[in-house]
Steps between C-alpha positions, in 0.01 A plus 500: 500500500367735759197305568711163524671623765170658697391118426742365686528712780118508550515095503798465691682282259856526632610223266418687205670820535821372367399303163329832434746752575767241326307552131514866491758696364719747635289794382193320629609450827614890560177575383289313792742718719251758576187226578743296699552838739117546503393134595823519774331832667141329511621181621724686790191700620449459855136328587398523841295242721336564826810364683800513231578610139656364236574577109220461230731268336549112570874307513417347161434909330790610686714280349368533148552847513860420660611295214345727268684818606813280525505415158349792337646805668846651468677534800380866580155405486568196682650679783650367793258192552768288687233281701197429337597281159798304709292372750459197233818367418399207246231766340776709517783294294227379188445884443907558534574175265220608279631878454753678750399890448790678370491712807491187761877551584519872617190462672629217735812662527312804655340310724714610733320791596187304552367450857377165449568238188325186464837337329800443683905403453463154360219623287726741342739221458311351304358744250926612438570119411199483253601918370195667616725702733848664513547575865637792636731438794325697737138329429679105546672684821140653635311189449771221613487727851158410530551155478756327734449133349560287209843640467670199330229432186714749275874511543455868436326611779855452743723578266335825339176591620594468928743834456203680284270451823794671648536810257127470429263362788129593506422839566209449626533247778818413715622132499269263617660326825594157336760688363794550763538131587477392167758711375763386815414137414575573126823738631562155663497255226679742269224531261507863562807675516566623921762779423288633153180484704679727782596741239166535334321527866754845585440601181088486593603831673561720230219373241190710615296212599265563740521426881391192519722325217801656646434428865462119335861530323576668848389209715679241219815629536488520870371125566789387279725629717789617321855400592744772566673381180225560270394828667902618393406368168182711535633818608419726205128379492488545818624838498230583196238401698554742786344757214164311486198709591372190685572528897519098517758473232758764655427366832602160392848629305571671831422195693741262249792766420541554913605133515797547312592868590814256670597358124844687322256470195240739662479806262467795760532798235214348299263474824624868578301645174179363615539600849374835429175387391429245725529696791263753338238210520179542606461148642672513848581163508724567144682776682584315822646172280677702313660708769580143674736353186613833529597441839679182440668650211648725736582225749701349205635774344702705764722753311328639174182584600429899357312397160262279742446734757417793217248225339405477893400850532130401304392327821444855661181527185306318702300668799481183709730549842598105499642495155650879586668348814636220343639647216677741754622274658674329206651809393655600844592151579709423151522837307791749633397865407575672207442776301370253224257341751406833673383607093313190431301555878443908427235389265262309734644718804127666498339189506685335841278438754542699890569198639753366237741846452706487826618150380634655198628836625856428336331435172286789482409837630327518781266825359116575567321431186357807382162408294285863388219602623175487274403797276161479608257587179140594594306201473166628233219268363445698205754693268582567141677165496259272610222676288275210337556534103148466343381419162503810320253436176291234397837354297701475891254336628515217228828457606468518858231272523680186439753569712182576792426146451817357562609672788313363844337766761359782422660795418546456160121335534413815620659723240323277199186546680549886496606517112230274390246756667713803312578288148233307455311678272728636316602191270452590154496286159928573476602409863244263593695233303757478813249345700475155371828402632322650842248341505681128408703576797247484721293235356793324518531541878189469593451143312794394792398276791633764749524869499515769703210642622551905393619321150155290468337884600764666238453225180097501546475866480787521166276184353145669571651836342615291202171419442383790505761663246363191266176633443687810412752371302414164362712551225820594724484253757346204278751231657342600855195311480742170423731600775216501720291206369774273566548637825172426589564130442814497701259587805234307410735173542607627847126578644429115566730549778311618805779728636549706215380815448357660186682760333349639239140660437392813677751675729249527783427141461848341490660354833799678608651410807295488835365752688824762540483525129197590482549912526727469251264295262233742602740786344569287195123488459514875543753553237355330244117680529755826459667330167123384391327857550852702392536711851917543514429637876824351662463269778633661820722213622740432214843539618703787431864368641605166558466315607143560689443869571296729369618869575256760694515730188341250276236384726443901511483543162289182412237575772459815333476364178194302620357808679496706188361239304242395721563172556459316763792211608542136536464485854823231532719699251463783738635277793732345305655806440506652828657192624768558264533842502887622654464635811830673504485919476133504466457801743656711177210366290204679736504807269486339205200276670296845581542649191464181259200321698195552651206349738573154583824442326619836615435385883584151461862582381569761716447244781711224313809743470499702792608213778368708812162613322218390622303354245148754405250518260219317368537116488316393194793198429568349842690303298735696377513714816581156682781388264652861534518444910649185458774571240593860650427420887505116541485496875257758548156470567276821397177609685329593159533199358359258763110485311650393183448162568903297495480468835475122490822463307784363775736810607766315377433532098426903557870511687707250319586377808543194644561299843757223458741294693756208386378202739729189603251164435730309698691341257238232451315685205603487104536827553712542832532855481236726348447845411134545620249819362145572624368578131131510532188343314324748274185447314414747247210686574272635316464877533394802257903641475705225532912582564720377258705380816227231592501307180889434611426399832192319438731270252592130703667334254869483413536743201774542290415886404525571899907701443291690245282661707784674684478705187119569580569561889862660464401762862404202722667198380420360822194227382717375198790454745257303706361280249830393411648454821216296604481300184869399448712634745396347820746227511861566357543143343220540224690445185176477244651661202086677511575646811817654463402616224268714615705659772780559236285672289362713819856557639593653144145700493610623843868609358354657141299727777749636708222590755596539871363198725198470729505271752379206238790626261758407812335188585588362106796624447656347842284232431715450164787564594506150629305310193657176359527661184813674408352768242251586735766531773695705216176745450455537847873623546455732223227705663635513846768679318340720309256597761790546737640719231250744489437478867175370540524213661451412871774202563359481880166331368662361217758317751211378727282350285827297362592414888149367593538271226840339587455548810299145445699410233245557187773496292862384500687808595760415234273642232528856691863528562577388124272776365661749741860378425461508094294752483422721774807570698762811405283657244548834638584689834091556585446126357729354774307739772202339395633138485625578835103650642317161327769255673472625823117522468489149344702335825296729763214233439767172512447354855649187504807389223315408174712280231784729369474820696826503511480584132312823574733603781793452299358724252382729722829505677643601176241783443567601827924531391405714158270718685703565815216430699411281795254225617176639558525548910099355489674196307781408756297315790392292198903422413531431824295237540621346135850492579395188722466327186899344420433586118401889567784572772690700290357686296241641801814589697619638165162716487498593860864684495359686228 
């Protein structure tokens, strides 16, 4: 039976497959299951040419082995093959008329899930009329709304199936554009029904489609333009919709119920209880409709109007000064005060804007808003609470090490590293059983396509150990071999391809990322002699808090460690932990440095934590020497170090500092403003001590890892900063999901840290306070306040690296106020006094009116009001001059009375 089918396949006899399968029994053909799954994976492997590649496997195999799993497999083996068996529809219907699997139904049915199907509405038509299928509603309403045509052939598909497209169009894609006329020419020859169809298309709103199949019900109900009459008739559908979490659907009730405000039949109190949470809106242009059927409510009402005007009160949510205005306007135009009125405004009294209050005087109290001041809580690097929590026993680190492998970066890649050089030897024939599920784990990921580099470093070194352990326990670990076997084969499919990388073998052998990983593979390398050889001396950089430091008292206590044992270092560990030792109270740590340490390690760290020594001793590691100038001292240059040979490395790696300017390219460039950065060419060199620092610098290529390395380089963030900045913030319209991406992930490196800023630090984070993506804006926020908070944070640079940039318009201005409004503004007493410092510094750069800088002076206007401050004096020649311009007049003279 077996070798029939390898017959056939092997020939290519298409024509046979079926009188063969059609003999065997039911038992028979479940038993080919298993050889049809192994012919399918040889056929699909992927063969390549000089210029192309294709599958080992011909048409004629693949569609043996089509027909084959078709009729042979149940439908979880089977899968969710939607494409490849359809593509035939005569082959197709002999297998169905021969023998319809039991399953056929349900599977169809759930094709509505699939992304593509090679069957479509009429198809399914016609497997229901012969009983292959029972259709579900929602799979004749997905697949009619891909197909606007051959609507009459089944009386069915008008009278039934039209209003399942409604409750059930494709999920997928949104209508195709056929659609809209055709359904107002059948509207107009009554095959479909016009006032059901307007139902169903309000209805759209509340059904959690997604934005495109609304907008379409959107857009059908609006091009049919609905008579007053049936809007009446419409009313409560209308009114549901205003709940919709779709902006285009409540836009469009608000647009339909303000024509008939005028109608006896309007139903006020209903549109009352939504008010409230429509004028919470975030989308301004929800707010502002809604305010303007409030309006004409008003207009109509006259007498009566209390309830409203509480519902009103909402409007005052929203930070925006238009919507503020006019909602003050409404209430002092048609609401008479009241004690009732006076309540409902108490609650948002706090949130009325400077310029908005003296309308509304008789409504509210005119009182200061007192916001605290800041407990400020010493900002600290290290403490008891952010204490790294290491593997404990051989057992721990079992547990831990899965989790290592998940988790991207590389402090828990760090902390594996350290408890495999502590645990490793002390598996035994009892515990070592927990590491087969281990070592699967990271077979597992390493077999994928792509992986992070420190995991590739991290899964190696478990795997290589694993093999080691299976010498010593054969017995134990018997399944290992297997595990890794089949691994093996996984890579040896993907090596044909000239881009990837090998994986497995020898640690110091294996690829790993380009040349800024390759410190950390040289470690790996290191770690695994020390696993070989048993030496549990712990590697000096392994963090000790999170989420990057390593405290002085450990490095202490680890150097001496090595000095009693007479060992000698890994020249990069040694850098790499310098570079992330905690420079915070390391003067208190002298004494414990002259009594703990001696000769070179003795004078090197009484340099590194004393910042006005000078450094002295002998230099037998200009390396480390170097690094310890940099991290401690990066703008310094030291006599005694000039023979050691870095000289030819640019000034600006050993600072972390960087020239840069935004430039105007005169509008005629894709990019018409950019964010420029002098980042310089390095080469690595090759030299006796290299630093750790050059392998980063030396790297050209975009990298993925590069927020990691803030974690290697937490004192002088400055050349990661750079990197990034240069790579994928240098024009503010990038929206690459790669790129943001990796600012993101930097942005939330830099807020995990809660370091104070160099000069790079300020240059990202006003930098991102104007990105195009929303989280990143939210991040950014989030550490201006807490830095503010603990008062380390310089708002005058902040605010002029922010000004240069809009200064030529970089980014649309609207993405600063909106962060400041939601998220930034009357946070606390010292927050607003900070607000007020980055706004002014921000429009000291402004020369000539950019697009919405009335915006900014609006809010700063209102800063100005909670503070009881006024205009900076160096900032009034500038409001001068901009109260020229008709749509600035006021609030400049506002600001210049202040």
């Amino acid at each position: 039976m077996k070798e029939r089918l390898y017959e056939i396949l092997n020939e290519e006899k298409a024509h046979e497959i079926i009188p063969f399968l059609k003999q065997l029994s039911t038992e028979e053909r479940k038993t080919l299951v298993p050889t049809i799954k192994k012919l399918d994976r040889e056929i699909s492997k992927i063969v390549m040419t000089k210029n192309s590649y294709h599958t080992a496997g011909s048409a004629d195999q693949h569609s043996i082995i089509d027909i084959a799993s078709f009729v042979c497999m149940d439908q979880k083996h089977y899968g969710k093959n939607y494409w490849s068996l359809f593509r035939d529809k005569e082959q197709t219907r002999k297998i169905l008329e021969w023998g319809c699997p039991p399953w056929f139904s349900e599977f169809i049915n759930d094709s509505i899930e699939a992304e593509f199907t090679a069957f479509n509405y009429q198809d399914i038509l016609e497997w229901a009329e012969k009983g292959y299928v029972q259709p579900r509603p929602e799979l004749l309403g997905y697949h009619l709304s891909l197909q606007p045509y051959d609507l009459d052939k089944s009386p069915e598909t008008l009278g039934t199936h039209f209003w399942y497209l409604c409750e059930f169009p494709s999920k997928s894609l949104p209508f195709t554009r056929e659609w809209l006329p055709l359904v107002q020419k059948l509207i107009a020859e009554n095959k479909i029904e016009r006032k059901r169809f307007l139902k169903e298309c309000l209805l759209a709103a509340n059904r959690n489609f997604n934005k495109n199949v609304t907008g379409w019900f959107m857009d059908a109900f609006n091009i049919l333009k609905p008579s007053n009459e049936e809007l009446i008739m419409l009313q409560d559908e209308l009114m549901a919709g205003l709940a919709s979490v779709q902006s285009k659907a409540v836009n469009t009730m608000l647009a339909h119920l303000k024509k008939i405000v005028p109608e006896p039949e309007f139903k006020t109190s209903e549109f009352s209880h939504f008010l409230p949470n429509l004028l919470s809106s975030e989308v301004k242009t929800v707010v502002a409709a809604s305010l303007a059927v409030t309006e004409n409510i008003f207009q109509k009402m006259k007498t009566d109007t209390e309830n409203l005007g509480m519902a009103l009160s909402a409007a005052f949510v929203s930070k925006d000064e238009s919507i503020q205005t006019k909602a003050a306007k409404i209430i002092q135009k048609y609401i008479p005060v009241s004690e009732d009125i006076k309540e409902a405004l108490s609650h948002y009294a706090d949130n009325v804007l400077a310029n908005v209050r003296p309308g509304l005087a008789e409504y509210i109290e005119d009182k200061q808003l007192e916001l605290d001041a800041v407990q400020q809580e010493k900002l600290e690097l290290i403490s008891e609470e952010s204490r790294a929590k290491e593997p404990a026993s051989f057992e721990d680190l079992m547990f831990f090490l899965p989790q290592a492998i998940e988790k991207p970066g590389t402090y828990y890649y760090d902390l594996a590293l350290g408890g495999l050089v502590r645990f490793a030897a002390d598996a035994d024939e009892a515990s070592v059983k927990l590491f087969e599920p281990v070592f699967q784990k990271a077979c597992k990921t390493i077999a994928k396509w792509e992986v992070h580099h420190f995991n590739v470093l991290l899964c190696n070194l478990i795997i290589n150990y694993g093999l080691s352990l299976l010498e010593k326990f054969p017995v134990q670990l018997k399944n290992l071999e297997k595990i890794y076997k089949r691994t093996q084969e996984d890579e040896a499919t993907r090596e044909v391809y000239s881009t990837y990388h090998k994986k497995l073998g020898p640690i110091r052998d294996i690829y790993a990322g380009g040349v800024a990983m390759k410190p950390f593979k040289h470690i790996a390398v290191q770690v695994f002699n020390k696993i070989k050889s048993g030496d549990k001396t712990p590697l000096l950089s392994t963090v000790t808090h999170e989420p990057c430091w390593v405290s002085p008292d450990a490095l202490v206590e680890r150097l001496e460690i090595y000095q009693n044992e007479n060992i000698k270092p890994y020249d990069l560990d040694v850098q790499l932990a310098l570079q992330r030792c905690s420079l915070e109270r390391t003067s208190d740590r002298l004494k414990l440095v002259e009594e703990k340490l001696k000769g070179e390690y003795k004078d090197l760290l009484l340099f590194f934590f004393n910042p006005n020594a000078a450094p002295k001793g002998k230099y037998e590691h200009p390396s480390w020497w170097m690094t310890a100038g940099i991290t401690r001292s990066p703008g310094t240059i030291f006599e005694e170090f000039k023979d050691f040979g870095y000289d030819d490395i640019p000034k600006e790696f050993l600072t972390g500092s960087y020239e840069w300017k935004t430039i105007d390219s005169k509008k005629n460039s894709y990019y018409p403003v950019e964010l420029n950065i002098n980042v310089p060419k390095y080469h690595l060199k090759k030299r006796e001590h290299p630093l750790f620092l050059e392998f980063f610098i030396a790297e050209q290529k975009h990298f993925s890892e590069t927020p990691s390395f803030m974690w290697s380089f937490p004192n002088t963030l400055g050349n990661v900063f750079a990197k990034i900045i240069k790579d994928c913030l240098f024009y503010s319209g990038i929206a690459e999901v790669y790129e943001r991406s990796l600012v993101l992930n930097t942005a939330q490196a830099l807020h995990q840290m809660k370091k104070p800023l160099d000069a790079m630090g300020y240059l990202f984070l006003g930098t991102i306070f104007l990105d195009g993506d929303k989280v990143i804006r939210g991040t950014a926020a989030e550490i201006w306040l807490e830095h503010v908070s603990h008062k380390v944070l310089d708002n005058v640079q902040l605010g002029r690296v922010t000004g240069l940039h809009e200064k030529l318009e970089w980014a649309p201005v609207k993405r600063f106020t909106d962060l400041v409004q939601h998220q930034m503004l009357n946070v606390s007493k010292d927050h607003n006094l900070a607000l007020e410092q980055l706004l002014t510094h921000i429009l000291l750069q402004m020369e000539t009116p950019v697009t919405n800088l009335k915006k900014i002076l609006d809010i700063y206007h209102e800063v100005l009001a909670l503070n009881q401050s006024e205009a900076d004096k160096n900032l009034k020649e500038k409001l001068n001059s901009w109260k020229e311009n008709s749509s600035l007049k006021k609030i400049c003279n506002l600001l210049l009375k202040k």
